[in-house]
Every structure is written in structure tokens, then in C-alpha cells.
N, C-alpha and C positions, 0 to 999 in steps of 0.2 A: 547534426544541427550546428550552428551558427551562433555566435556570440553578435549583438544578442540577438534576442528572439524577441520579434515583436511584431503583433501581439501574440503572447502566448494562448494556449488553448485546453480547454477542460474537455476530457472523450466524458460523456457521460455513457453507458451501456445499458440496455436491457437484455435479459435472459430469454423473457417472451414477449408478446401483443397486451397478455392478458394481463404484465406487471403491471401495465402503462395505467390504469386504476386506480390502483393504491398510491402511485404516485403522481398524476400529472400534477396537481394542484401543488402539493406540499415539497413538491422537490422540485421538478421538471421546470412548472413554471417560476418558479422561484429561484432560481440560478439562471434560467433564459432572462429573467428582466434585471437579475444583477449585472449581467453583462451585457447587455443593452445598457444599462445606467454608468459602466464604466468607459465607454464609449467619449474618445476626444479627450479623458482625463490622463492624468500620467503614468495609473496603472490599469489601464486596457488590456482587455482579454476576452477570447471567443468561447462559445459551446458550441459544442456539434454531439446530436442525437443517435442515438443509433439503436436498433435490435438485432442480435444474433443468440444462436443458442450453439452453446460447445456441443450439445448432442444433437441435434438436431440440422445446425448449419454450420458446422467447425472450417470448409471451408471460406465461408462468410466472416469467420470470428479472424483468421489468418491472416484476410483480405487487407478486415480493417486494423489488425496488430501491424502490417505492414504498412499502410498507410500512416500511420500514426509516429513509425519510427521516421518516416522520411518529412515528416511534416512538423509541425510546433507544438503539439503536445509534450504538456508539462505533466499532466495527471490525469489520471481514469479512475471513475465512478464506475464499479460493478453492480449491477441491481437483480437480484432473483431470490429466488424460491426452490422449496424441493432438495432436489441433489446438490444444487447451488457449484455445479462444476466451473462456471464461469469465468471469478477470478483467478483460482489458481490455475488455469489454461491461460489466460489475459497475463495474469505474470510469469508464467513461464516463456508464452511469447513477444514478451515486452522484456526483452532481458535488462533493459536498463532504463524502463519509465516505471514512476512509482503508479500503485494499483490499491488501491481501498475498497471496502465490499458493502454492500447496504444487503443484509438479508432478509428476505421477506416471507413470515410465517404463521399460515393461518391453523396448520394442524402437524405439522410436523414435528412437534416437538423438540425445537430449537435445533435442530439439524443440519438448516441453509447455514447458522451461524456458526456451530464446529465446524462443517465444511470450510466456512472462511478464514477463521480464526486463529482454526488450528493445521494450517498447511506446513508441509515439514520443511526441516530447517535449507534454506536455500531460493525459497518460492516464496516471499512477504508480499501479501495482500491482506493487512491488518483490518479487520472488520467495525463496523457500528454497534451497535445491540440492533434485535432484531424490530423491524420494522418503527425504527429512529429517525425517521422524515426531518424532522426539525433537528435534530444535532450533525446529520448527514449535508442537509440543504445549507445549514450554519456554517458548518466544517468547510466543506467544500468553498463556500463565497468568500471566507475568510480566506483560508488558502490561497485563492488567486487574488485577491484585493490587498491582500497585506505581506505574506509569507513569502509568495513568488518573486514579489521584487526584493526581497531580503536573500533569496538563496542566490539569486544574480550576482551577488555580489561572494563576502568569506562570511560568511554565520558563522556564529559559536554557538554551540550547542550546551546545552546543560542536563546530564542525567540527575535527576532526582529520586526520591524514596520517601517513602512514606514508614517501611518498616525495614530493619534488617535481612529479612526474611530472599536470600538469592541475591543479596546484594554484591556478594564478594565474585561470585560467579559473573553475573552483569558484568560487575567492571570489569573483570579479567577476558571479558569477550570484546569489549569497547578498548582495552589495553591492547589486545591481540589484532583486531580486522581494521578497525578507525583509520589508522595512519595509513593505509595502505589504498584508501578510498579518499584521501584528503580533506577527512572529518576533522575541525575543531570543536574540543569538545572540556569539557570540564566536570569533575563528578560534585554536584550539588549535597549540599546535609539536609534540605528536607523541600517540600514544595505545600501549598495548602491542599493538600486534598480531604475531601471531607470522608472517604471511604475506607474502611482500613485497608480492604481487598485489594486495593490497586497499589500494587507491592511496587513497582519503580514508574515513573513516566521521564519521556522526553521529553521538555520544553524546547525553543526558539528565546533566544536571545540577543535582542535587538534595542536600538535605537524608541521603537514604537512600542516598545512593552514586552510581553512574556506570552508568548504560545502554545499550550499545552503542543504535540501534535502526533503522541504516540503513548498508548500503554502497555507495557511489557509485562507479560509473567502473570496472570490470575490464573490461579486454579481450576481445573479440569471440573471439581465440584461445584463453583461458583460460577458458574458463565448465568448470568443473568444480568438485569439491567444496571450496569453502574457507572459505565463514563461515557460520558460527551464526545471522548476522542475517540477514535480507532483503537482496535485492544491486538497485541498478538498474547492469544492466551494456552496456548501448549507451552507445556515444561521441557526447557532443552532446547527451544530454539529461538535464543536472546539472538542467534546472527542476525536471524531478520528482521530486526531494528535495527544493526547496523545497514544491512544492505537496503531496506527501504530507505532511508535516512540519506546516503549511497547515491539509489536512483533517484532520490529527491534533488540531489546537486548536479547529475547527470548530463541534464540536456543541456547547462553551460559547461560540461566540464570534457573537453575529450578525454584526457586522462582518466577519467572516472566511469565512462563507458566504456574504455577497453578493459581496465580491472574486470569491471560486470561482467562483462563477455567472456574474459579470461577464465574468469569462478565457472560461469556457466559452461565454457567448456570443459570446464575439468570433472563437474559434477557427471557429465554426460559421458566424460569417458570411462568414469568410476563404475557408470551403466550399464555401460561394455562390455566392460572387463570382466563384471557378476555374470553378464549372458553371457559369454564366451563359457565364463568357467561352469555354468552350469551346464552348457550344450554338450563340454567335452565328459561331466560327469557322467552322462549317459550317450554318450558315444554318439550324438547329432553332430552331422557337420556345420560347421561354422558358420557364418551367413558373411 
């Protein structure tokens, strides 16, 4: 991608036909006439629709992960249900565009939303609460209407907290990955949050106000409904708020994509290296 990009472009995704229900109204249409309404102003920006299912149409999903890199997308909406494989297939082949998950659950008991949530460290697709229309349809418009044109430029970032609780860790992940992805960033003493549970967030720090646009680290026994933003809520894997944060400055940043790419290759060959050695544990040849 190009400096700049204009206009930039929201993927939104569906899982299946049958999501398209729960959300046309409260999402779909509701980011289709945001952008329509930004049309001709200074921060113009597309959507584009899509269905594919990772099990079902994974060469469909490839299709449009390849499209996407070669095109102006800024960000991807994942939306399903069930096994909720979507996202982290969507970030895994999106190695350097950011990817958020809207999970949808009518009996599953909260499943789609671990699926998303809790992807291991390396794969960030930070999730919604489940079936969160209005904070997702929110999140999202905001994103491209105010945040997109801030990442164009150098944002400074701010980690905040709410409790002590994985704070030193945080930072010492934000110490350690940041500088290497061309993150500014700053560690914050506290932010308003009203919840105790949402142990650190990342805000946006701008000219136009304060952004929530990430929360890190809720407990495995608390995943229920508590913030507006997107959560990564597995224990252990604070990288992926650096590296969404990362792919969030990506598609202005070449440097910032080869990093991604560089991580992503190495994770892959970490991959390797486990099936190798276990092939030769039991005497299969090699592949």
C-alpha cells in the first residue's frame, strides 16, 4: 500500500448467510450509511460486504485476505457464530491488517467469543462481547471517521490501568516489541474506567480527544459483558496488542509490514521445526 491511501476501506465479513439477520439492521446498515455520509468530507472511507466461511469456503476466505492486502483496506470486521474460526484464519492471513471479531451467540455458550478472544499469542483479533451490535457498529464508524486519519500520521499511544494486577508484565511487553513496530507510546497512571475487571486498556491519543481502542488481559473466568472496545482476554498474550496496534499503523507504514511479516515468518518456522522434530521422533520421513 501507498502513502496515502484514499479512501481507505472497512472489510466487513460474514461467517455465513444466516448471520446476515442478527445483523443487517444494527451493524451492516449502520456503517453502510456512515460511509455513505462521509463521502466528499475530509475523512472518506469505503465498505465492502462480504460472506465466506473458514470451513466451509476457506478458499473464498484466501481470495478475499488476498484482495484485501493488495487493496486499501484499513480494517476487518469478523462476524459469526459457533466455532467462530473466522477471525483467527482472517488474522493469520492478513498478516499485517488489523482484524476485530463480533461474535454471535444464541446457545453456544459464549464459545464464538473465546474462540475470538482468546487466540494465542501471535494471531490478534481482539473481540466485542458477544452479540454487541451497537458497540461493534459504534467502534468500527468511529475507527474510520476519527482514528484512521490519526494513525496516517505518528499517534502516541497511551497504556493505561485500571489495577496493578499484570501491570509490570504489560509493560515489559510494550518495553520489549513497541520500538521494533514503530509504536509511540507512553505508560498511563490510570484511565476512567468504570469496571474493575478491565485490568489495562489502550487508548489513542490525539489532537481530537482519547480513544479507548483495545483491552488487554481479563480473566479467563470473566469473559462476560464489560467493554465497549474489543478485549484480548487470554493470560499471556499481551503481544497481541502490541502487534494489533502494529497492524493498525501498517498500511501507512512499509517498515511496519515487513516487521509483521518478518514475526509471521519466524512464528512459521518455529512450526517446522516442532513437525520436523516430531517426524523424526518416530522415524517418518521429513516432508
Amino acid at each position: 500500500m501507498s502513502d496515502p491511501i484514499l479512501p481507505p476501506q472497512l472489510l466487513v465479513i460474514l461467517g455465513s448467510d444466516s448471520d446476515k439477520k442478527y445483523v443487517k439492521e444494527p451493524v451492516l446498515d449502520r456503517i453502510y450509511a456512515a460511509a455513505n455520509a462521509s463521502k466528499g468530507q475530509w475523512n472518506e472511507w469505503e465498505v465492502e460486504f462480504d460472506i465466506a466461511s473458514a470451513h466451509r469456503s476457506p478458499e473464498l476466505v484466501r481470495k478475499i485476505c488476498k484482495e484485501s492486502k493488495s487493496q486499501k483496506t484499513v480494517m476487518v470486521l469478523a462476524i459469526g457464530g459457533a466455532a467462530f474460526a473466522l477471525p483467527g484464519v482472517m488474522a493469520s492471513e492478513l498478516a499485517y491488517l488489523p482484524v476485530c471479531s463480533l461474535p454471535l451467540d444464541e446457545k453456544e455458550k459464549n464459545v464464538p467469543f473465546v474462540s475470538a478472544a482468546c487466540l494465542p499469542p501471535g494471531t490478534p483479533a481482539p473481540s466485542f462481547n458477544t452479540n454487541d451490535y451497537e458497540s461493534a457498529a459504534t467502534y468500527m464508524i468511529n475507527y474510520m471517521d476519527e482514528i484512521v486519519p490519526i494513525l496516517a500520521q505518528k499517534p502516541q499511544f497511551s497504556v493505561c490501568f485500571e489495577t496493578n494486577s499484570n501491570r509490570e508484565k504489560i509493560t515489559k511487553t510494550f518495553q520489549s516489541m513497541a520500538p521494533a513496530y514503530g509504536i509511540n507510546y507512553d505508560i498511563g497512571v490510570g484511565i476512567d474506567l468504570s469496571l474493575d475487571v478491565m485490568q489495562s486498556s489502550v487508548s489513542l491519543k490525539s489532537g481530537m480527544g482519547s480513544h479507548r481502542i483495545l483491552v488487554i488481559d481479563i480473566k479467563e473466568t470473566d469473559l462476560k459483558q464489560y467493554s465497549t472496545a474489543p478485549i484480548i482476554a487470554r493470560p499471556g498474550t499481551e503481544k497481541n496488542a502490541v502487534l494489533h496496534i502494529a497492524r493498525m499503523l501498517a498500511p501507512w507504514r512499509p517498515e511496519v509490514q515487513k516487521a509483521l511479516l518478518q514475526f509471521a515468518d519466524e512464528n512459521y518456522e518455529k512450526v517446522v521445526a516442532a513437525d520436523k522434530k516430531l517426524r523424526a521422533e518416530y522415524n517418518m520421513p521429513q516432508r
